[in-house]
N, C-alpha and C positions, 0 to 999 in steps of 0.2 A: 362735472357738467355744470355748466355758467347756466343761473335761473334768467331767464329775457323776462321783463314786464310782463309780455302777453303769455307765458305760461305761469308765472306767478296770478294773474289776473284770472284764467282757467282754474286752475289749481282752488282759490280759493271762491269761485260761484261754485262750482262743487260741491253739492253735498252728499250726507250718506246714502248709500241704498238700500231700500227697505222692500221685503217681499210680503205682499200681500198672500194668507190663506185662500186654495180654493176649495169651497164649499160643495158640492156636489147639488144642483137644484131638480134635480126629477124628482117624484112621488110616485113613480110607480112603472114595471118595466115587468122586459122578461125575457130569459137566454136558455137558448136551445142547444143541444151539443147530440153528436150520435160517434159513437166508438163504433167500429165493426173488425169483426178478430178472424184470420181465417185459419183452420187447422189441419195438416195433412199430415196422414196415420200411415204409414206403410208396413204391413209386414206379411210375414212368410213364415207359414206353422207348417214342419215338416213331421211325420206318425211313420212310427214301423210299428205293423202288428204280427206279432212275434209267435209261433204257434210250435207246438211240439212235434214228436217225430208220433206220423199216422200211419197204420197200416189196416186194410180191412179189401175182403176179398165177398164176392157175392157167384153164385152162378145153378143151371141147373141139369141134369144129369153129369153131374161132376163129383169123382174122390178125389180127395187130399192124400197125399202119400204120407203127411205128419200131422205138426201144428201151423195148421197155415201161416201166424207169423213166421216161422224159420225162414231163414236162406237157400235150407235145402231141400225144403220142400216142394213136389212137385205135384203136378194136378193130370186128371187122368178123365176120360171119357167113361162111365159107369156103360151107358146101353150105345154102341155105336148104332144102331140100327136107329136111335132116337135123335130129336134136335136135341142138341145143346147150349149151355152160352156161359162166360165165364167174364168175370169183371173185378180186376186186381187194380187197387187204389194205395198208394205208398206217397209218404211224403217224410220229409229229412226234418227234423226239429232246426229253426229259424227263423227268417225275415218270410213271411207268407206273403204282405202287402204292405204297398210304399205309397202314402197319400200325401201330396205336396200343394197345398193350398196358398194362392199371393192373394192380398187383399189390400187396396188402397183406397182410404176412408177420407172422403174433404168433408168438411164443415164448414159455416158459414155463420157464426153470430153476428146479429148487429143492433145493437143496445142504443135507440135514445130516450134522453131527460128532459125534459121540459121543467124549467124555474120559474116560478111567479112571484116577485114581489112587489109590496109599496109600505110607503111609510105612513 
């Protein structure tokens, strides 16, 4: 590249460049900020209450022909001439009861700060 006069004449008014500091001039201020978080909880508590095997018989003018829990035991009328009443309650050991509970929890934080300062 050929220098022409008039860039050579540019070239040398030119001079360095210099950057000035900037200083910060306030004395005194103040900055606000607010976060806010939201939080969603889902869940699902499933219970089996587990019981064993029951048997139990209640009634009145009534014989038992054994041990009333047996299988072969049979039940009989004591005075036919009278009321009666007879009440057999059996259950099989296992799941008695199934409690299935859903629950879904929001939340809502929201945090602010406030700064003050000065010099």
């Amino acid at each position: 590249m050929k220098l022409t006069p008039h860039v050579l004449f540019l070239l040398l008014l030119s001079g360095p460049a210099c950057a000035q500091s900037v200083v910060p001039k306030f004395t005194q201020g103040s900055m606000q900020s607010t976060s806010t978080t939201v939080t969603t909880i889902d869940r699902v508590i499933n219970t089996e209450v587990m019981g064993g095997t029951y048997s139990s018989w209640a009634g009145t003018n009534i014989t038992a022909s054994g041990d009333p829990s047996g299988d072969s035991t049979t039940f009989s009328i004591t005075d036919t001439a009278e009321p009666w009443q007879l009440e057999i309650t059996s259950r099989d050991a296992g799941v008695i009861e199934t409690i299935d509970i859903t629950e879904s929890i929001d939340q809502t934080t929201t945090t602010t700060s406030l700064s003050i300062f000065s010099q």
